[in-house]
C-alpha positions as CSV (number, residue, x, y, z in Angstrom):
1,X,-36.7,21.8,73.2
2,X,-34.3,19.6,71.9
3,X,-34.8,15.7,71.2
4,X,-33.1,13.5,73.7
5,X,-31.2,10.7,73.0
6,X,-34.0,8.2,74.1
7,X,-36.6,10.1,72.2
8,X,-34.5,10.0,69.1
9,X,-33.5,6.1,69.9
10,X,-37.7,6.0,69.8
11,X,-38.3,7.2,66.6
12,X,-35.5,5.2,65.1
13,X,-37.0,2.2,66.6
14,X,-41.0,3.1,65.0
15,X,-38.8,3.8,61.7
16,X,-37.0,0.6,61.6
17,X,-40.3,-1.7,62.3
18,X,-41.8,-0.5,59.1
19,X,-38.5,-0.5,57.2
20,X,-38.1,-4.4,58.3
21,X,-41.9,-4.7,57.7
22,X,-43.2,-3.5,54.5
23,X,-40.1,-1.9,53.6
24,X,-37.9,-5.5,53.0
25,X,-40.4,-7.8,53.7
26,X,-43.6,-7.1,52.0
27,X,-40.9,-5.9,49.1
28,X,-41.7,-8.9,46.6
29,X,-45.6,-7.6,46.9
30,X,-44.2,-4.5,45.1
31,X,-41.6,-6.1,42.9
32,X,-43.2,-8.9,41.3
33,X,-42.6,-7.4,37.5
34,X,-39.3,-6.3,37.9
35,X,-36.8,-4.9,39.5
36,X,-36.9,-1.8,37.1
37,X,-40.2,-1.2,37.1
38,X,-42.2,1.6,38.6
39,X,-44.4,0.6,41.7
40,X,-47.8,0.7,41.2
41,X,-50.6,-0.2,43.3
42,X,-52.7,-1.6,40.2
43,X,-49.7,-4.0,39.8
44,X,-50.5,-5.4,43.4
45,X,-53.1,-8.4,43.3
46,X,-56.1,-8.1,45.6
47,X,-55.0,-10.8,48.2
48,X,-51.6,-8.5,47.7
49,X,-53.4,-5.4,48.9
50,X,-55.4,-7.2,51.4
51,X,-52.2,-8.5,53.0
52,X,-50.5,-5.1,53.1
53,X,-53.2,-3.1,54.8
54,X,-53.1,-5.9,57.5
55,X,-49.6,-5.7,58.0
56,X,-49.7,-1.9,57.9
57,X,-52.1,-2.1,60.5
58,X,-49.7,-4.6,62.5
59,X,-46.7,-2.0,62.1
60,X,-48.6,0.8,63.5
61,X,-49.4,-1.0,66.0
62,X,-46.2,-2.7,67.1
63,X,-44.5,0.7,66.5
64,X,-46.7,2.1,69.1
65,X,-45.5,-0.3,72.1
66,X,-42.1,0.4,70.8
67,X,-42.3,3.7,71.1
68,X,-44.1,4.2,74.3
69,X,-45.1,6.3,76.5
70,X,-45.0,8.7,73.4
71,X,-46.6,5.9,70.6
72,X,-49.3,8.3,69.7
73,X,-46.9,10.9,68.7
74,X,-43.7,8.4,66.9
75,X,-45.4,5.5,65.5
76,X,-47.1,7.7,62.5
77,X,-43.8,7.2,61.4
78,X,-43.7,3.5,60.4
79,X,-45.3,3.2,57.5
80,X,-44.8,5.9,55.3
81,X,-40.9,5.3,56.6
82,X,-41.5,1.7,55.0
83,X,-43.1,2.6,51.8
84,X,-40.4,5.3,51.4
85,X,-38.4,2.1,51.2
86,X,-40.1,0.9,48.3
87,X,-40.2,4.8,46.4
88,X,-36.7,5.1,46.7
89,X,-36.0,1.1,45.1
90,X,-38.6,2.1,42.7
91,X,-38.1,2.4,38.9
92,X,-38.8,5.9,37.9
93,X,-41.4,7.5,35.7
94,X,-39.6,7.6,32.6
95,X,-39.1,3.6,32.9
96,X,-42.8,3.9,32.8
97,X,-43.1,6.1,30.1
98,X,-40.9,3.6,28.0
99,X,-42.6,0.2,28.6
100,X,-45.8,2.1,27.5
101,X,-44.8,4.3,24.8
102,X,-48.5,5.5,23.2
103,X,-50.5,8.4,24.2
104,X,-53.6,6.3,25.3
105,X,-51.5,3.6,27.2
106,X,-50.2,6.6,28.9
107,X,-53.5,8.3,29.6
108,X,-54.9,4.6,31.5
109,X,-51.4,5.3,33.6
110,X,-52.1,8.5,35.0
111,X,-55.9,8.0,35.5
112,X,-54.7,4.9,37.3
113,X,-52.7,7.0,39.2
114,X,-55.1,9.0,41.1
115,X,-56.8,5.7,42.5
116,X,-52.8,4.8,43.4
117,X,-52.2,7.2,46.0
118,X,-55.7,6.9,48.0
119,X,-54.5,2.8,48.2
120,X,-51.0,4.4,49.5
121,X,-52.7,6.5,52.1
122,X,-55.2,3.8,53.3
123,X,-51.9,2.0,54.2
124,X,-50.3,5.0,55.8
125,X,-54.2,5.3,57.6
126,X,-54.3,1.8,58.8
127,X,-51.1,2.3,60.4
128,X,-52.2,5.2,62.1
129,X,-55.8,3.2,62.9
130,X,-53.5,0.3,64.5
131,X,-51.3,3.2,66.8
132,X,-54.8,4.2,68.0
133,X,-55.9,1.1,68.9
134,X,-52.4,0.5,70.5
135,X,-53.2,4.0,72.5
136,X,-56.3,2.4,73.5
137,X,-55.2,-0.3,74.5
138,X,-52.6,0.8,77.2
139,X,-54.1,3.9,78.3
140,X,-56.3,4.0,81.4
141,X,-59.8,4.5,81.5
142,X,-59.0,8.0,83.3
143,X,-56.4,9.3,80.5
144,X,-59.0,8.0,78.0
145,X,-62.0,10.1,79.4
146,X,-59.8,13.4,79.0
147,X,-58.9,12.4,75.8
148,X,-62.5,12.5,75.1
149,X,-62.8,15.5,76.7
150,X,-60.2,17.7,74.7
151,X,-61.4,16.3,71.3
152,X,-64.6,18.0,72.4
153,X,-64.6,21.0,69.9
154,X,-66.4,21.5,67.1
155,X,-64.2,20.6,63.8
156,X,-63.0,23.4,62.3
157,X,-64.2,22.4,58.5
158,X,-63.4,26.0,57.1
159,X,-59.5,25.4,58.3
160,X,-59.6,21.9,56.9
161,X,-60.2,22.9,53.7
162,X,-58.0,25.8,53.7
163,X,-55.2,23.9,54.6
164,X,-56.0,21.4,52.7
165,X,-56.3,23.5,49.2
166,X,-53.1,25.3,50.3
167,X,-51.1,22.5,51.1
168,X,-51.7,21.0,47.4
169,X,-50.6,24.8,46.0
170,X,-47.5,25.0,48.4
171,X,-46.2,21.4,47.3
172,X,-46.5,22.2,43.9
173,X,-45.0,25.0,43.8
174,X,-42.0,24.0,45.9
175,X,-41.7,21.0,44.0
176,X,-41.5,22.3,40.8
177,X,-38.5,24.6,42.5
178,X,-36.9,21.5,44.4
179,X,-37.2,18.6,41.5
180,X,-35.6,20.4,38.5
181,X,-33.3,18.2,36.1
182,X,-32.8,19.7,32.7
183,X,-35.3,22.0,31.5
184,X,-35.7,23.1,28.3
185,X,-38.0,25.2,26.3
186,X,-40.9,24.3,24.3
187,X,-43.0,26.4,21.6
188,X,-46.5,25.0,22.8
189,X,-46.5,24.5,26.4
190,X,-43.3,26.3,27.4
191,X,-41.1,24.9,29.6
192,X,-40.8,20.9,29.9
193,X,-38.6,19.0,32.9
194,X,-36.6,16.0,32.4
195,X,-37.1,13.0,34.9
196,X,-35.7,14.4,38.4
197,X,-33.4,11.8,40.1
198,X,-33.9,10.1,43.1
199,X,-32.1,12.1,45.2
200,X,-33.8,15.2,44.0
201,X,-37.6,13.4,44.3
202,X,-37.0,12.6,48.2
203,X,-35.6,16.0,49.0
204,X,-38.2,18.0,47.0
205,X,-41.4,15.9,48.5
206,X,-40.4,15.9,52.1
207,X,-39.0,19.6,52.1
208,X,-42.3,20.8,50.2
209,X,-44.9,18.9,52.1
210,X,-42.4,20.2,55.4
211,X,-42.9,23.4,54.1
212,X,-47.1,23.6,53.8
213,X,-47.4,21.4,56.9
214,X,-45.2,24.2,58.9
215,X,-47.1,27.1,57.6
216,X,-50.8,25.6,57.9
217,X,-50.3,24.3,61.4
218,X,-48.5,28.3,62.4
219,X,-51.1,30.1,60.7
220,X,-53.9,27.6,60.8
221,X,-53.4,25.5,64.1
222,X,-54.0,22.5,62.2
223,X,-52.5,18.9,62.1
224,X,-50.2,17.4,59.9
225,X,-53.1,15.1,58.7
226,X,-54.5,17.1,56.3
227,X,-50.9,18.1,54.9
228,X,-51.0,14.3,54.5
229,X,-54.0,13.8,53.1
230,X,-53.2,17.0,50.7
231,X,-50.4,14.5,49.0
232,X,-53.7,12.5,47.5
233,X,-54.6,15.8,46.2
234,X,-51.9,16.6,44.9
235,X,-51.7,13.7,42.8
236,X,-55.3,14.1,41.6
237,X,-54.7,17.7,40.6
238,X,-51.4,17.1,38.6
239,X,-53.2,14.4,36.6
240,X,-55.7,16.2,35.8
241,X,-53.9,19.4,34.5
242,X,-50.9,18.1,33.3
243,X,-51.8,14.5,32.1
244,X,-54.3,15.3,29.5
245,X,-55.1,13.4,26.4
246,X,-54.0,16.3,24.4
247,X,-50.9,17.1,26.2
248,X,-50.2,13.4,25.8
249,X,-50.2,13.1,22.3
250,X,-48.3,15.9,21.8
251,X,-45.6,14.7,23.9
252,X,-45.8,11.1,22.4
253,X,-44.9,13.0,18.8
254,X,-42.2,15.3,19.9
255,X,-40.6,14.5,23.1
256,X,-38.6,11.6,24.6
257,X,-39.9,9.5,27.6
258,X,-37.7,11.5,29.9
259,X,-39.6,14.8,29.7
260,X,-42.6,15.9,31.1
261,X,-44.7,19.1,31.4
262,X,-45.0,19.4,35.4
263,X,-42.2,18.0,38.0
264,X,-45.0,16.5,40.1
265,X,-46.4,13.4,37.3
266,X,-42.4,12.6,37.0
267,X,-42.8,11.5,40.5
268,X,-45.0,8.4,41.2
269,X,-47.9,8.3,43.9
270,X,-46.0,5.8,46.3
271,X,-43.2,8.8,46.5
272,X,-45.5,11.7,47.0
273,X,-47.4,10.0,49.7
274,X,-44.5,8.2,51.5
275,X,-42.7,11.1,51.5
276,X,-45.0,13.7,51.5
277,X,-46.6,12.5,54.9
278,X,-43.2,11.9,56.3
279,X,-42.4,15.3,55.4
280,X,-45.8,16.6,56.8
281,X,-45.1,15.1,60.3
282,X,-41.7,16.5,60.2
283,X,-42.9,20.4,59.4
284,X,-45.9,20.2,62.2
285,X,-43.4,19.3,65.3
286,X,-41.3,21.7,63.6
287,X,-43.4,24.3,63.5
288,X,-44.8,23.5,67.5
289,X,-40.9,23.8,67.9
290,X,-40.5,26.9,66.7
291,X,-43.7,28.5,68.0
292,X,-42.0,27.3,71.3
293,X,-39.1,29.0,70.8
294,X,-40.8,32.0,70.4
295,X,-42.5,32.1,73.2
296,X,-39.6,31.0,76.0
297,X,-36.4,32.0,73.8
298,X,-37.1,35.2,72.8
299,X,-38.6,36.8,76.4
């Protein structure tokens, strides 16, 4: 079940729309305080937002044609592979951290950061809504009933929320394994993290969210969209366990900017979901792979 070279010429080709796209060209939308600041989405102006949830739309769509007959399947891919763009150009945390120094500028931060990533998955979603639309529009009326047809079950909510719930614990926990600079030891909260590089952030995120999305669709049957979804979760959850007034103060008194209690707040919302659902597409097809090798490999 290997990729062929037209397939993988496909998925290059969905990848490289939202690279040119939002990636390079919607850059400045991201930018406009600095090239060494973190990317935020409260930084973006409204008409900003409005004009990237278009265009995310657009790439999902375009990335569809590109990638036909199997659009449905590759053009996912665009626009979490053009806001990766943007994560990896991104000042990190800690350059955060710096520019706002006290405990209750830090605490607006991280509450802001929970309302970042659902803006950073409506992108990913309207890019996903404009490959539907793209399915809809060159599929025939015939292929569209069956569609309709297999989409008949009943939604499995129990498995939703399973593999939702352990999609958020497997990510954290395989972050805080993957994302590891210097840790050192502290008397109150025990062990503190310094700011993981670059490098480290995309490998951790897209191996961890890999990870949960291979294990709930084995065990669970269930798409990589609620592995992506989970990386919203995720966010929410750190903040709210690990970003706490308290803990806040403390650090502000004892700690430089470069530390932090949890691995997963040193990494900002635009590179847990960009990554994260690019990592979640990449464990479900691995995981259909592998459930394929067992059944015609091993017999």
């Amino acid at each position: 079940m290997e990729l062929s070279v037209v397939m993988r010429l496909r998925i290059a080709a969905a990848a490289a729309i939202g690279v040119v796209l939002i990636g390079i060209l919607a850059w400045p939308l991201a930018s406009s305080n600095g090239p060494i600041n973190a990317v935020r989405a409260s930084d973006i102006s409204t008409g900003g937002a409005i004009t990237l949830v278009v265009l995310a739309f657009l790439t999902g769509l375009l990335a569809y044609f590109v990638s036909w007959p199997h659009g449905r399947e590759i053009g996912i891919l665009a626009v979490p592979s053009g806001l990766t763009i943007w994560a990896v150009r991104s000042g990190s945390m800690t350059s955060l951290m710096q520019l706002y120094p006290s405990a209750e500028q830090r605490q607006a931060i991280f509450t802001a950061f929970k309302w970042d990533s659902v803006f950073w998955l409506v992108l990913v979603a309207a890019g996903f809504i404009g490959v539907l639309l793209g399915q809809k529009i060159i599929s025939s009326p015939r292929s569209r009933a069956k569609q309709k047809t297999s989409n008949s079950k009943p939604t499995q909510y129990l498995s939703a929320i399973i593999a939702l719930a352990g999609s958020v614990f497997i990510a954290q926990f395989c972050i805080g394994m993957f994302a590891q600079d210097v840790s050192l030891t502290d008397p109150k909260l025990g062990a503190i993290m310094a700011q993981p590089s670059v490098g480290q952030i995309v490998f951790a995120v897209f191996i961890s969210f890999g990870v949960a999305a291979f294990i709930v669709k084995k065990f669970l049957d269930v798409s990589y969209i609620w592995p992506a979804i989970a990386t919203v979760f995720l966010t929410i959850f750190a903040v709210s366990n690990y970003a706490r007034q308290d803990v806040l103060q403390y650090f502000v008194q004892e700690w430089p900017s470069a530390f932090f209690v949890n691995s997963v707040i040193s990494i900002l919302p635009v590179q847990i979901v960009a990554l994260g659902t690019l990592g979640s597409i990449a464990g479900y097809w691995m995981a259909i792979r592998y459930n394929y090798w067992r059944k015609h490999e091993m017999k």
